[in-house]
N, C-alpha and C positions, 0 to 999 in steps of 0.2 A: 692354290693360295696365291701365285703368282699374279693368273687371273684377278682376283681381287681385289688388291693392292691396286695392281692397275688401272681398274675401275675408280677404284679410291680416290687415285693420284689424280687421277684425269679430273674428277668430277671435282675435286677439288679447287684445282686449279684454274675451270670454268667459270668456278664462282668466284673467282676472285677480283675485285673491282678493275686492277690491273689490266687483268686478262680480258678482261666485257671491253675497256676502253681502247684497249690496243695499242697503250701510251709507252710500249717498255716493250724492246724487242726483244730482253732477255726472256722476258716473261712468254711472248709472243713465241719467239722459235720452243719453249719449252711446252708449252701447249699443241703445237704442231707435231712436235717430239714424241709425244704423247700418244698422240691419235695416229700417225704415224707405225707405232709400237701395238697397238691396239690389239688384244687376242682375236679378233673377227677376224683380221686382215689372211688371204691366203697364202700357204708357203712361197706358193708360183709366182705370186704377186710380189711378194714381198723380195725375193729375188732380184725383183729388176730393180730395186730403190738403187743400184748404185749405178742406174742409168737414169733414172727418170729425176733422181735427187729431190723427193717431193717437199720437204721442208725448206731448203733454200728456193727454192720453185716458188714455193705459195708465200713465204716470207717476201718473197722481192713483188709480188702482185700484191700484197697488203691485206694478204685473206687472213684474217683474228677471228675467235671465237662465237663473236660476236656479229660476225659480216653476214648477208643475205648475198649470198653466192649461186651465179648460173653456171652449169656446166655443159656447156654443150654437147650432142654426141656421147657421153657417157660411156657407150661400147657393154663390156662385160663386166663394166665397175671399177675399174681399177683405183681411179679417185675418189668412186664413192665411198671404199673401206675406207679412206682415209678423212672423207671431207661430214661425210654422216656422223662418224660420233664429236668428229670438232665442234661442230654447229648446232648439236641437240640441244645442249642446253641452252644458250641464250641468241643461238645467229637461226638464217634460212638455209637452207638449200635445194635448188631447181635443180632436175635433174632434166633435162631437155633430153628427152629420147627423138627417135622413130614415133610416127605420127602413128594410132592404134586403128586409123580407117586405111592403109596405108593397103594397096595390092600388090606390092613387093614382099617376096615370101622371104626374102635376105632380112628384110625390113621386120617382117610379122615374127624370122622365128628370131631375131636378135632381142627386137622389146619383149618377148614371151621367156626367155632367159633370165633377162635383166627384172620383172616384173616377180618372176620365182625366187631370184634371189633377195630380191626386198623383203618378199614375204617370210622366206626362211629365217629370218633373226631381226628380235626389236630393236636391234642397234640402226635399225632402217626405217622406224615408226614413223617420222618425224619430216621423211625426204619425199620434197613433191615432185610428183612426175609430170610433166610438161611433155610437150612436141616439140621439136624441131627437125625441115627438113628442106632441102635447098629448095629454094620458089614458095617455101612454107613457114615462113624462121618466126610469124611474128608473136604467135603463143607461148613462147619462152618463159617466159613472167610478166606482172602487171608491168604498165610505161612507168620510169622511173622508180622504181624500186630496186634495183639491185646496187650492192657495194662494187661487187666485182663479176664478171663474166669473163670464164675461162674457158680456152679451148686448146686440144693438145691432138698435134697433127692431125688436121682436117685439112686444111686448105686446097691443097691438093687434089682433094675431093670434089669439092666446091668449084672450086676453077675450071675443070673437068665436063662439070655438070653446066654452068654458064658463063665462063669466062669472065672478063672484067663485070660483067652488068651485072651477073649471077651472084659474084660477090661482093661487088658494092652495095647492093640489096640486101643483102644478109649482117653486112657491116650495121648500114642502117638503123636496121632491128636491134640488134645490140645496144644500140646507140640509144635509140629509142627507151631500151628496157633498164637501159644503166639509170642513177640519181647525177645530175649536177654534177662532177668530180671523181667519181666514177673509174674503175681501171678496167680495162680490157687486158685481159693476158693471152697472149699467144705463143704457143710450143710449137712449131713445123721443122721437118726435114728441110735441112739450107742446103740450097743450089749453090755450089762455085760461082761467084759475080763472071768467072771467065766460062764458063759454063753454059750462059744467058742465050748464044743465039744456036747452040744445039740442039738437037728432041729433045727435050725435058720432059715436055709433059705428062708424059705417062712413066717418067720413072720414078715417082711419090716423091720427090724434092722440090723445092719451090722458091722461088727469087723472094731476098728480103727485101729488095728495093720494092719488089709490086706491091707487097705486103703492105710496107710503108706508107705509100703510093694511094692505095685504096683505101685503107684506113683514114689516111687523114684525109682522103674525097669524102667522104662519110659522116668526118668534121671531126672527129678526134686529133689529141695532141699526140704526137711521138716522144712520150717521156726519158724512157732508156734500152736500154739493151745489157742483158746478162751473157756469158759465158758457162756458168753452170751447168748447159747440157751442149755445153758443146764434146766433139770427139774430133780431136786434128787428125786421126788415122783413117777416117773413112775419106774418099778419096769422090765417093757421089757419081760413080763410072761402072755398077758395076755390074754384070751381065744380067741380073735379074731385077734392077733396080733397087729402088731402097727393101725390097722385100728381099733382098739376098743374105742381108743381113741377120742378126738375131733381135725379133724373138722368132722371125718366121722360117729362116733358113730355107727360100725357096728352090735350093738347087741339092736340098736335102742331102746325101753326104758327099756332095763334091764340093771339093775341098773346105769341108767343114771347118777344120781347124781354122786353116786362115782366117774364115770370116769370123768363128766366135773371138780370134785374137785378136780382131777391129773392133769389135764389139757392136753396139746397138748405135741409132746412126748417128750425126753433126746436127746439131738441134738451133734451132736460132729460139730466143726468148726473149720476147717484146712486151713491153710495158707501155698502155695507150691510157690517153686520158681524155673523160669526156670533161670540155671544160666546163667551167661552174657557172660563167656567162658566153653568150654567143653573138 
């Protein structure tokens, strides 16, 4: 019954002109609220919302009901429990995977995952699966159509894979695939600014300033910056890098406690704007 209701409320409040135009935030957080809540969502999943915060998250990027949203990287869903039944009824949703010609078996058994899980429940009918993959980014979605494109710790990846050009290129694309006005959102593990001229690289943390930096080489505006995922107790030092942390716990039980009482890691959340003229 709860179920239900649920569906009820939800599909309700979709339709409501309010909610299609995205004029009223009250309306706006209560729809995300929503979907959010949504019985599809996994327990596992649903666990981390007091790390990932995905309603204040998608509220401060401007993603309504209504929005044609890219997701890059996608992973094993964790957004798309939330962003799939937001967007059924009246928005888009890309779901930019792993490319399906792709000779990486990381690559082939992830989108083979994520392609089961779509199929498993019609609350996925709706979600287009795209490609995306560093040196490959630009089949995301058609040029200019998207409201928002969001991505949540990748960079690190990316930067990895080809440093400044690898992701200015990928910026690009985004750029590309945004409308006129357009928001970029980014979620990455934040580097200590004092941090900047140690190895970083490979410890999945990543400088805001580069961030910054490239994005708007790319031609985007630097609209704002949230707090919302941040964590002042990670400390961004720690023997296993940001993977010591939870959800991965890579040092498995030594000294477990500590890390889950840091919790999940210092987040930076950036808000880019493609402008309306150039």
């Amino acid at each position: 019954m709860k179920t239900i209701k649920l569906a009820v409320a939800l599909s309700a409040l979709l339709l409501s002109p309010l909610a299609v135009a995205g004029s009223n935030d009250k309306q706006q957080a209560e729809a995300l609220q929503l979907a959010v809540d949504h019985q599809s969502r996994s327990p596992a999943n649903v666990a981390r919302d007091k790390y990932r915060n995905p309603v204040a998250t998608l509220q401060f990027f401007d993603v309504t009901p209504a929005s044609t949203v890219v997701e890059i990287a996608p992973g094993a869903g964790w957004y798309t429990e939330i962003l799939a039944p937001l967007l059924a009824a009246h928005g888009t949703y890309y779901a930019a995977h792993f490319p399906a010609d792709s000779t990486s078996d990381y690559y082939k058994r992830n989108r083979a995952a994520f392609v089961e899980k779509l199929a498993a429940n019609p609350v996925y009918n709706r979600v287009q699966l795209t490609e995306f993959a560093p040196g490959n980014s630009s089949g995301i979605a058609p040029a200019g159509s998207a409201d928002v494109v969001l991505t949540f710790r990748n960079l690190h990846n990316w930067y990895g894979n080809g440093g400044d050009a690898g992701m200015l290129a990928i910026f690009k694309d985004f750029y590309t695939a945004l409308k006129p006005g357009g928001v970029l959102g980014v979620v990455e593990h934040r580097l200590p600014a004092d941090k900047i001229s140690g190895d970083w690289q490979k410890s999945g943390y990543f400088p805001q300033a580069l961030a910054v930096k490239l994005a708007e080489q790319a031609g985007f505006v630097f609209e704002a910056e949230s707090d919302v995922n941040a964590n002042p107790k990670d400390s961004a030092d720690h023997p296993g890098g940001v993977w010591t942390l939870p959800p991965v716990l890579r040092l498995k039980e030594q000294d477990k406690d500590k890390y889950l009482a840091i919790g999940e890691s210092d987040r930076m959340t950036l808000k880019f704007r493609k402008p309306v003229t150039k």
